[in-house]
DRENSE-995357 format. One record per residue (C-alpha): residue number from 1; residue in three letters; x, y, z. Coordinates in nm, 2 decimals. Example, Ala and Ser with C-alpha at 12.3 -4.5 7.8 and 13.67 -1.06 7.14 Angstrom:
# residues 2
+-----+-----+--------+--------+--------+
!   n ! res !     c1 !     c2 !     c3 !
+-----+-----+--------+--------+--------+
!   1 ! ala !   1.23 !  -0.45 !   0.78 !
!   2 ! ser !   1.37 !  -0.11 !   0.71 !
+-----+-----+--------+--------+--------+
//
This chain:
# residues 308
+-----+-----+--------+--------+--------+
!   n ! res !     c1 !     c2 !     c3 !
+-----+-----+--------+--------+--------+
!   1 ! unk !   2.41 !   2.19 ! -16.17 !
!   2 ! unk !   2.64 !   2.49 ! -16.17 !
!   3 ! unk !   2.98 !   2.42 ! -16.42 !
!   4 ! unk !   3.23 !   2.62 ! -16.49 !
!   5 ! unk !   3.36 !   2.66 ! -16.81 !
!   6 ! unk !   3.63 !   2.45 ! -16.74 !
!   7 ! unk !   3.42 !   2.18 ! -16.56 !
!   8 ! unk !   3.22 !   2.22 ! -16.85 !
!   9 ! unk !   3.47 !   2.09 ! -17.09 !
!  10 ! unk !   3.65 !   1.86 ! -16.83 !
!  11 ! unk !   3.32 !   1.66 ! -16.81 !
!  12 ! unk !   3.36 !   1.58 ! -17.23 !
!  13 ! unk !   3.73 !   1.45 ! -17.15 !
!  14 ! unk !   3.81 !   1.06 ! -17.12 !
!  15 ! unk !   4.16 !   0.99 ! -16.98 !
!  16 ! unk !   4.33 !   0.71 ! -16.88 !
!  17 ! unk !   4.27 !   0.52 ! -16.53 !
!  18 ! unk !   4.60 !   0.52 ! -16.39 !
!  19 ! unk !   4.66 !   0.50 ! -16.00 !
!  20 ! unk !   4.94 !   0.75 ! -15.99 !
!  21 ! unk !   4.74 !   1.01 ! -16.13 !
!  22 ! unk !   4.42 !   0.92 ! -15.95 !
!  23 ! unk !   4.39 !   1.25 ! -15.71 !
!  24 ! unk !   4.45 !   1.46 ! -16.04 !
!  25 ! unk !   4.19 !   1.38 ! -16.26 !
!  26 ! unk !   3.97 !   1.33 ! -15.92 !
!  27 ! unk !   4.05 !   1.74 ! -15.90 !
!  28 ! unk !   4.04 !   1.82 ! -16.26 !
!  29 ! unk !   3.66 !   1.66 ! -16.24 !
!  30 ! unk !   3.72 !   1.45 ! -16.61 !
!  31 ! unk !   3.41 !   1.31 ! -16.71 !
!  32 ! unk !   3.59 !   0.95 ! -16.74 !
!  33 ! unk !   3.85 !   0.73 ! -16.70 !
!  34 ! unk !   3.94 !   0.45 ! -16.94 !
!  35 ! unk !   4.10 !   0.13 ! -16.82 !
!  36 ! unk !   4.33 !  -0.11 ! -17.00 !
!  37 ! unk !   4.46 !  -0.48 ! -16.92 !
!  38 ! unk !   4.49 !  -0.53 ! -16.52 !
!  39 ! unk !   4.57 !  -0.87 ! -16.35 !
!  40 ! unk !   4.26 !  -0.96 ! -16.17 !
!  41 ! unk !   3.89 !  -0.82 ! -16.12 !
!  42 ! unk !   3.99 !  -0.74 ! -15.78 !
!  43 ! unk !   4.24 !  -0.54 ! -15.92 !
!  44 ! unk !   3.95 !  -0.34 ! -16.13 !
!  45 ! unk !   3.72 !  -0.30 ! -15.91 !
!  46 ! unk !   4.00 !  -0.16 ! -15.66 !
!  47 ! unk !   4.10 !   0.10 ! -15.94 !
!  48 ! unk !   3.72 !   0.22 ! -15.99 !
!  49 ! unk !   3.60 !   0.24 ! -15.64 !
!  50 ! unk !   3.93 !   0.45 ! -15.55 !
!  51 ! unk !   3.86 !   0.70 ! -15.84 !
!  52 ! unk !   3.47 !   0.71 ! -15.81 !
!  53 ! unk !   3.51 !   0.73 ! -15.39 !
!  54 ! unk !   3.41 !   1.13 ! -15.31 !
!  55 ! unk !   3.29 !   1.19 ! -15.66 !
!  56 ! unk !   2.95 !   1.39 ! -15.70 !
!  57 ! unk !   2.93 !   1.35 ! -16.04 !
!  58 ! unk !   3.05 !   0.97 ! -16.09 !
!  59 ! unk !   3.34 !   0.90 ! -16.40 !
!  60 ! unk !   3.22 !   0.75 ! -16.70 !
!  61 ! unk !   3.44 !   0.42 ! -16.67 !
!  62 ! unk !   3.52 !   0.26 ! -17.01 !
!  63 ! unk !   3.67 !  -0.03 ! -17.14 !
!  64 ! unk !   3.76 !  -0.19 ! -17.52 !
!  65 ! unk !   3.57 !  -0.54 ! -17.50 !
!  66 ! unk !   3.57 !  -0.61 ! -17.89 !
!  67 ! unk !   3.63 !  -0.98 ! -17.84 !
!  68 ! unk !   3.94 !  -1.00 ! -18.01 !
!  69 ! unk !   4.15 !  -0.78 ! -17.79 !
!  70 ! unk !   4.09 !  -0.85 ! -17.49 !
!  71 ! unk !   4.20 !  -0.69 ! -17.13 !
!  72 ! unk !   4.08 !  -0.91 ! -16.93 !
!  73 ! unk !   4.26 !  -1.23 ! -17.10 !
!  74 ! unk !   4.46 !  -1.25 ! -16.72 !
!  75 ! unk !   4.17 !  -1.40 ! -16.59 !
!  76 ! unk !   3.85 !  -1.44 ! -16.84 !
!  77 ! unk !   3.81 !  -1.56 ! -17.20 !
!  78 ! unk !   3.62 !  -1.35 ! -17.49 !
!  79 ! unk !   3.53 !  -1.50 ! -17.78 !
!  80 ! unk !   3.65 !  -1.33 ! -18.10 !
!  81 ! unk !   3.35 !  -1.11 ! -18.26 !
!  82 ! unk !   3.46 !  -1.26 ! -18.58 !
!  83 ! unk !   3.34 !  -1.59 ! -18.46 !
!  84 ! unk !   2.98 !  -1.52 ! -18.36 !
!  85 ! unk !   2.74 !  -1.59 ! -18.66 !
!  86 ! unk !   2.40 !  -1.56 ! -18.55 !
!  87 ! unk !   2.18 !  -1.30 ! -18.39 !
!  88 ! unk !   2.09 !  -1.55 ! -18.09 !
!  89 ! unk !   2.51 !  -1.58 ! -18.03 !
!  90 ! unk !   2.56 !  -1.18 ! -18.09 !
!  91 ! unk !   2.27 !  -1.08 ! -17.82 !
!  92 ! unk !   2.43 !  -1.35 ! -17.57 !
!  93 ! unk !   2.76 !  -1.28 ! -17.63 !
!  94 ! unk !   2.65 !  -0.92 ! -17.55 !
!  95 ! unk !   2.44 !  -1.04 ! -17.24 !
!  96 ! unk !   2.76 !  -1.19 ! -17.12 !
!  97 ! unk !   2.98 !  -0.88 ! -17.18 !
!  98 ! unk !   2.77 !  -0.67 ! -16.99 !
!  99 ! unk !   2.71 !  -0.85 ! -16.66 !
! 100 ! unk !   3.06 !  -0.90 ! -16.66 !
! 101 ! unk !   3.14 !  -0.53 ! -16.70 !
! 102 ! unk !   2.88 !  -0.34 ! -16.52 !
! 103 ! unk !   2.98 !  -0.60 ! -16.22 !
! 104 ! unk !   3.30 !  -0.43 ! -16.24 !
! 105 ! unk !   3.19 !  -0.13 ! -16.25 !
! 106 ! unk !   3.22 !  -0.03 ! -16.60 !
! 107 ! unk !   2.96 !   0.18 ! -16.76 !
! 108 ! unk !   3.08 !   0.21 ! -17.15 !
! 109 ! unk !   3.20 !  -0.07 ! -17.38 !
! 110 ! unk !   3.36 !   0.07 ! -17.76 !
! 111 ! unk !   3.19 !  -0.22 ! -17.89 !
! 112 ! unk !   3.08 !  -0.34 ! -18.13 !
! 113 ! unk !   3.27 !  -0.27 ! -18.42 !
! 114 ! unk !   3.07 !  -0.26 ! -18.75 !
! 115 ! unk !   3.34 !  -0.22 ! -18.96 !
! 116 ! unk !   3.35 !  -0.44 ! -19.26 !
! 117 ! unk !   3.62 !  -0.69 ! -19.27 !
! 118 ! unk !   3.93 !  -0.71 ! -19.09 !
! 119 ! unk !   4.26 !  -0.69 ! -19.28 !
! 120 ! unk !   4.50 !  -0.64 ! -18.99 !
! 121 ! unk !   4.40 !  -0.77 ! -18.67 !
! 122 ! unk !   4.17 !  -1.04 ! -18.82 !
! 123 ! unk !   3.96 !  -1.10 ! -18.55 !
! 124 ! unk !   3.78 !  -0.74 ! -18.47 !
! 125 ! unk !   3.48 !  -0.78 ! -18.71 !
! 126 ! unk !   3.15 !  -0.95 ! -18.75 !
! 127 ! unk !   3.17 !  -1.20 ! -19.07 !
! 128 ! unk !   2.95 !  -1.13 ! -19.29 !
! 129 ! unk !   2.81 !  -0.83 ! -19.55 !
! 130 ! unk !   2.67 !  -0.51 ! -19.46 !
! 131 ! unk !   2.32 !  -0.61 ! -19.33 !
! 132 ! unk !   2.42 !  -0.97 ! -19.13 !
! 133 ! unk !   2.68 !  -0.72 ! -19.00 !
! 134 ! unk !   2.41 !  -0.45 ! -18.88 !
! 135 ! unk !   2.19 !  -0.70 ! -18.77 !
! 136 ! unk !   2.45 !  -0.93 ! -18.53 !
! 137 ! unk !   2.55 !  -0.58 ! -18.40 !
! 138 ! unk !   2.20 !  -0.49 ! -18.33 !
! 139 ! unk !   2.16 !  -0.82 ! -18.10 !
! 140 ! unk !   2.50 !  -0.75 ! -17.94 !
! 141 ! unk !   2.41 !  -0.40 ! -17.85 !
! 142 ! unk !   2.07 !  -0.52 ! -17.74 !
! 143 ! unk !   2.23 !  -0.77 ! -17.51 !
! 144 ! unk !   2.53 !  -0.56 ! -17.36 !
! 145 ! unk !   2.25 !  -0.27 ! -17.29 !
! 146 ! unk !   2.01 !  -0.45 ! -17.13 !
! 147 ! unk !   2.24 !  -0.47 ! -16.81 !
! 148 ! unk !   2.32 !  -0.13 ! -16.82 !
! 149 ! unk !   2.62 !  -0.08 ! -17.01 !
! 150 ! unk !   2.64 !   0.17 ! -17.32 !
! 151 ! unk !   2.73 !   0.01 ! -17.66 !
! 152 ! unk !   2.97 !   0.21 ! -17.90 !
! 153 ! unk !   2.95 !   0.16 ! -18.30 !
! 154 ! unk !   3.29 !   0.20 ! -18.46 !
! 155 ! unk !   3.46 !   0.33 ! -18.65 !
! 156 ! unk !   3.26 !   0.55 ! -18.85 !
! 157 ! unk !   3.22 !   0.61 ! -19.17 !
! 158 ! unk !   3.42 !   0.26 ! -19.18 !
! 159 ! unk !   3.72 !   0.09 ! -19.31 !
! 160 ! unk !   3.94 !   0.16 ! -19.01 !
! 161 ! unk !   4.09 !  -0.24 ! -19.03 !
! 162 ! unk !   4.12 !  -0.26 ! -19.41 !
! 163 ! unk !   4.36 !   0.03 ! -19.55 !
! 164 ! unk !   4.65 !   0.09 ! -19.30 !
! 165 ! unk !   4.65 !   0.06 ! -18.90 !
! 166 ! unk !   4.49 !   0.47 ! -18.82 !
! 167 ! unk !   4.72 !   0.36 ! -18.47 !
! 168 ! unk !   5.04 !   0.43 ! -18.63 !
! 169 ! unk !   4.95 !   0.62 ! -19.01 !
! 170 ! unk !   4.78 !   0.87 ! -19.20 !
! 171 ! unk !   4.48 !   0.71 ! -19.30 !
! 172 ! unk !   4.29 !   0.82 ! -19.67 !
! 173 ! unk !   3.96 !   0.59 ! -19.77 !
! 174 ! unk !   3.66 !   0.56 ! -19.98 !
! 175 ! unk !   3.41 !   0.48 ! -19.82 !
! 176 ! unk !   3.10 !   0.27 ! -20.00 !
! 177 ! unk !   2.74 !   0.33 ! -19.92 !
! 178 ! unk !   2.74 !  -0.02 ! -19.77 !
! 179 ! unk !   3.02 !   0.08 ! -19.50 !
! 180 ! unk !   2.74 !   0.38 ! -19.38 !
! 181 ! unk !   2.50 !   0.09 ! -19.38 !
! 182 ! unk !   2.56 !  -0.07 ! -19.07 !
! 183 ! unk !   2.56 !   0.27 ! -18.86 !
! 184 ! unk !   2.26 !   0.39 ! -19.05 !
! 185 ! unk !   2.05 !   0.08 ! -19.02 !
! 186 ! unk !   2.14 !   0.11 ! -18.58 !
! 187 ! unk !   2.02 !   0.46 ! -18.59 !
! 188 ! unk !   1.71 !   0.41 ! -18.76 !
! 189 ! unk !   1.67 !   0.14 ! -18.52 !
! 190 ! unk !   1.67 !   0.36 ! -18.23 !
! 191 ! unk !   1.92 !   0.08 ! -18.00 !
! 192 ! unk !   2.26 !   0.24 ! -17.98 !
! 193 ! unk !   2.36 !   0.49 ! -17.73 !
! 194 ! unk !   2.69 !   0.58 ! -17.84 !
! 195 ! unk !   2.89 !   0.61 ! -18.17 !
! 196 ! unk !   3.26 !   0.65 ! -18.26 !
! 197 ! unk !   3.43 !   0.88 ! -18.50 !
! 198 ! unk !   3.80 !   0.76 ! -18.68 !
! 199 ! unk !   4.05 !   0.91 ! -18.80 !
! 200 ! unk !   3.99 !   0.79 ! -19.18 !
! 201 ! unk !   4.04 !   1.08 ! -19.41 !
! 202 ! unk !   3.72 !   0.98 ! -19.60 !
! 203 ! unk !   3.57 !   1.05 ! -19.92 !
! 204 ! unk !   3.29 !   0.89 ! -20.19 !
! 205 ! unk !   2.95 !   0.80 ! -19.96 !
! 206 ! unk !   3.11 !   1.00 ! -19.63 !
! 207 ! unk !   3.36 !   1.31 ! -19.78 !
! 208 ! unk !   3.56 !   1.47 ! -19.47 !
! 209 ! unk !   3.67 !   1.71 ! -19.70 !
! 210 ! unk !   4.03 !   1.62 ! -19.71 !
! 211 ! unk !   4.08 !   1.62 ! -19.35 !
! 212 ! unk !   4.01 !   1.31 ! -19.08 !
! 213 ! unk !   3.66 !   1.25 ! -19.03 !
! 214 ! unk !   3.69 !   1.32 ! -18.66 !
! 215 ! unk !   3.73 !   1.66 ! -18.68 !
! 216 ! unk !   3.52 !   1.77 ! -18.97 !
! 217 ! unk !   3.27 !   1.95 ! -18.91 !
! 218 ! unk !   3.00 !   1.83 ! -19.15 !
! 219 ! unk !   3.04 !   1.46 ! -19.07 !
! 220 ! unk !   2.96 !   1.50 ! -18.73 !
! 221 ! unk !   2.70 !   1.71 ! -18.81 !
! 222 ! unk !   2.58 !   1.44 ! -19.06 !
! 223 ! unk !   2.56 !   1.23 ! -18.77 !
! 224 ! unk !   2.33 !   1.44 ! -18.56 !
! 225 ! unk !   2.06 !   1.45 ! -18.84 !
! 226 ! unk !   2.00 !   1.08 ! -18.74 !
! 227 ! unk !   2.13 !   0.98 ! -18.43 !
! 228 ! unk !   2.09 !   1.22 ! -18.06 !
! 229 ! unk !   2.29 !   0.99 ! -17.82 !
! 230 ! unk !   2.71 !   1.04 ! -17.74 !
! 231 ! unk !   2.93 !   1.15 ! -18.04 !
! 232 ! unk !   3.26 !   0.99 ! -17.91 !
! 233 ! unk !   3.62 !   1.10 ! -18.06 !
! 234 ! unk !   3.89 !   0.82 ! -18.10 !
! 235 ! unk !   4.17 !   0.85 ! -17.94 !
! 236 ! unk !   4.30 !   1.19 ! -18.01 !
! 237 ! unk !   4.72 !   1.07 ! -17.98 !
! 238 ! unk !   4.69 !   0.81 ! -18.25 !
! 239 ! unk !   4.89 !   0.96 ! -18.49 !
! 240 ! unk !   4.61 !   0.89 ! -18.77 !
! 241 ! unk !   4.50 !   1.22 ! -18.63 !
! 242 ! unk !   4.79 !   1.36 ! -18.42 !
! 243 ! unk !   5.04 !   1.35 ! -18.71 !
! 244 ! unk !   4.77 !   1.54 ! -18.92 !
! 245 ! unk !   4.86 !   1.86 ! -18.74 !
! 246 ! unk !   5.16 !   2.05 ! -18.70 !
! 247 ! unk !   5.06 !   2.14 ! -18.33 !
! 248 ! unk !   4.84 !   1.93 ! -18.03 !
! 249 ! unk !   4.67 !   2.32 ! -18.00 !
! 250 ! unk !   4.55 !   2.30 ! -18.34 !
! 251 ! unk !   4.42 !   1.93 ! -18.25 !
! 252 ! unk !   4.28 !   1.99 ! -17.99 !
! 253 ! unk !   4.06 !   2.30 ! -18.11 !
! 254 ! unk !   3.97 !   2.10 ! -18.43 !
! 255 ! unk !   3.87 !   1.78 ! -18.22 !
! 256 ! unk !   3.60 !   2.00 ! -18.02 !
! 257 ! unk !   3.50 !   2.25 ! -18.26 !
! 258 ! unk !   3.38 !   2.02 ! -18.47 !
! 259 ! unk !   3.09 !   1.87 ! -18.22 !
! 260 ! unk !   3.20 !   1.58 ! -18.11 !
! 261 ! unk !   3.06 !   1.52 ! -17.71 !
! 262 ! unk !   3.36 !   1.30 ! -17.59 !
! 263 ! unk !   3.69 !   1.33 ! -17.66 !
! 264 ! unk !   3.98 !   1.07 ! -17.56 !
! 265 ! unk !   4.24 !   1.21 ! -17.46 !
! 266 ! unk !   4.49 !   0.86 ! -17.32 !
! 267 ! unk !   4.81 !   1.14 ! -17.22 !
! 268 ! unk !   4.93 !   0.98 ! -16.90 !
! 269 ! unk !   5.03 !   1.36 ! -16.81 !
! 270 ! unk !   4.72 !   1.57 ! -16.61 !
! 271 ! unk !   4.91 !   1.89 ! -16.67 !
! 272 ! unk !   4.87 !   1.85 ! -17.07 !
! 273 ! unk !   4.51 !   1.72 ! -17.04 !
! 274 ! unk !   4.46 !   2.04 ! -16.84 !
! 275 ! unk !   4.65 !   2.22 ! -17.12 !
! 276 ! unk !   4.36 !   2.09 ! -17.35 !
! 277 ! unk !   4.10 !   2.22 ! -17.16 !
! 278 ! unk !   4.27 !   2.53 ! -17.13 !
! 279 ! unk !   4.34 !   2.58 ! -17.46 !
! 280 ! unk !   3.96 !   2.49 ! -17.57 !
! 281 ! unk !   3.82 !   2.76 ! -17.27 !
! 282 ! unk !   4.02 !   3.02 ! -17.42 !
! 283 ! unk !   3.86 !   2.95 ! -17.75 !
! 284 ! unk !   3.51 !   2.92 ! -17.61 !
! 285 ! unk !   3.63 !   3.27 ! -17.45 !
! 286 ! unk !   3.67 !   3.42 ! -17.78 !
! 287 ! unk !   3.42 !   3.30 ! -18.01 !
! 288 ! unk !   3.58 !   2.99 ! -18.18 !
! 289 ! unk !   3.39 !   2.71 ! -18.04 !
! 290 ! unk !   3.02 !   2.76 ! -17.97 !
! 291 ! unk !   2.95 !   2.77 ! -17.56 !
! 292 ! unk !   2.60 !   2.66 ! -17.68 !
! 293 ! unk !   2.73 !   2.36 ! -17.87 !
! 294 ! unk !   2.96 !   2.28 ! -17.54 !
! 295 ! unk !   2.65 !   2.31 ! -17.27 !
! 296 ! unk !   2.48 !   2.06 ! -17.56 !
! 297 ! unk !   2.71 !   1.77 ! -17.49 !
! 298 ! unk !   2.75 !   1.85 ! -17.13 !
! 299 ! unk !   2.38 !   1.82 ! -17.13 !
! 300 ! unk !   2.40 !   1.46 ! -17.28 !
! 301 ! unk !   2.69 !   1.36 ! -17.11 !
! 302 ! unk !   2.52 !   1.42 ! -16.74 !
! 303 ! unk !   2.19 !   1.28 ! -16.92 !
! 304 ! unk !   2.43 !   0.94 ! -17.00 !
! 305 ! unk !   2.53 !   0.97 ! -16.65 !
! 306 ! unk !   2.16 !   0.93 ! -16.48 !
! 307 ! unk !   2.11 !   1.30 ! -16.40 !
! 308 ! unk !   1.82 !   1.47 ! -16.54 !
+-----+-----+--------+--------+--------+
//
């Protein structure tokens, strides 16, 4: 397929799946929408046949299904993650997840989260050390991909739910060799298709060099070595990262230039999610961010997407 530039860095953006801004982001070519809390599943599967309808390249349509909070609560129940204790109850619980999702419609799930221990929502994590941790994550992922839907490990390098809330603060942590653990035990293992980058100013077994692991250069690089399938940015308006910077320019440039495939970009507003892309094709333009590193995710992204 022929991209522009633009359409070329359109396809790494994941925006929010509102109706009123349906036709926009249906123009702009975004390579996803993410959906929050609805009503009803008639209600969801309304909202992603309207945006995939006339779409040649289909949206990547994602979803937070943690089991702890949960969009769907209007109509179905999830069992907290912090409740499942066995490998047998992890791969069903993912079995369950992903029926229920890719019946939707859905096609990525930003589950599981491998972080260890849960400090402030108390329900997000797997009980458990590092390796009973890796391994009911493992059966989870095995379970929610098995019927098609992409499983996310977050938050890497770890401690996202421990220190402070990355939603609302500046977040600084060291992070342990057993918080790498979990994510390099799913790599090894070959099972995961996608992995999620904080906002955690790390240092100790992970060092993001003072700056939040997201848009360091060498962490996501770090993650490469091991691990080939979708390098996925948190939310890039959690002010974890967005008060980091004294402009969204300077954000957004950092958030791409350092190699990370998908970025989420939840702005309700397509004119400033067009600003992004603008501001990053100007860049590529000049020699700031790597074209080659941009056709690279593009490349895996389409590859995600069932086109070879």
């Amino acid at each position: 397929m022929d991209f522009t530039l633009e359409q070329k860095i359109s396809q790494m953006v994941i925006v929010a799946g509102v109706e009123h801004n349906r036709e926009a982001f249906q123009r702009l070519q975004v390579g996803g929408i993410h959906l929050f809390a609805l009503a009803s599943e008639q209600g969801y599967q309304e909202r992603i046949e309207s945006y995939q309808e006339g779409m040649n390249i289909p949206f990547f349509v994602t979803v937070d299904l943690e089991g702890c909070l949960n969009p769907f609560a209007a109509f179905r129940s999830s069992e907290p993650v912090s409740k499942v204790t066995t490998p047998g109850e992890a791969f069903q619980k993912g079995r369950d997840d992903g029926r229920f999702l890719a019946n939707l419609g859905f096609r990525i799930n930003y589950a599981p989260v491998v972080d260890l221990g849960d400090a402030i929502w108390q329900c997000r994590s797997f009980p458990g050390n590092s390796t009973v941790t890796a391994e009911l994550a493992q059966s989870y992922i095995l379970g929610l991909q098995n019927e098609g839907v992409i499983a996310t490990a977050k938050h890497y390098p770890g401690k996202t739910l421990v220190i402070r809330d990355p939603h609302k603060n500046l977040v600084e942590a060291t992070i342990d060799d057993v918080d790498v653990y979990p994510y390099e035990f799913l790599f090894s293992k070959g099972d995961v298709n996608a992995v999620m980058v904080s906002h955690v100013i790390s240092s100790g077994a992970i060092n993001s060099h003072g700056i939040p692991a997201v848009v360091d250069p060498t962490v996501i690089e770090g993650i490469r070595k091991q691990f080939d399938g979708l390098i996925i940015s948190d939310e890039i308006n959690m002010l974890g990262l967005r008060n980091y910077y004294g402009s969204t320019e300077e954000m957004y440039l950092a958030v791409f230039a350092a190699g990370n495939d998908l970025i989420l970009n939840f702005n309700e507003d397509p004119q400033e999610v067009y600003h992004m892309i603008r501001v990053v094709a100007r860049a590529v333009e000049s020699g700031e961010i790597s074209e080659e590193k941009i056709d690279e995710s593009v490349r895996k992204i389409l590859g995600a997407k069932g086109f070879r």
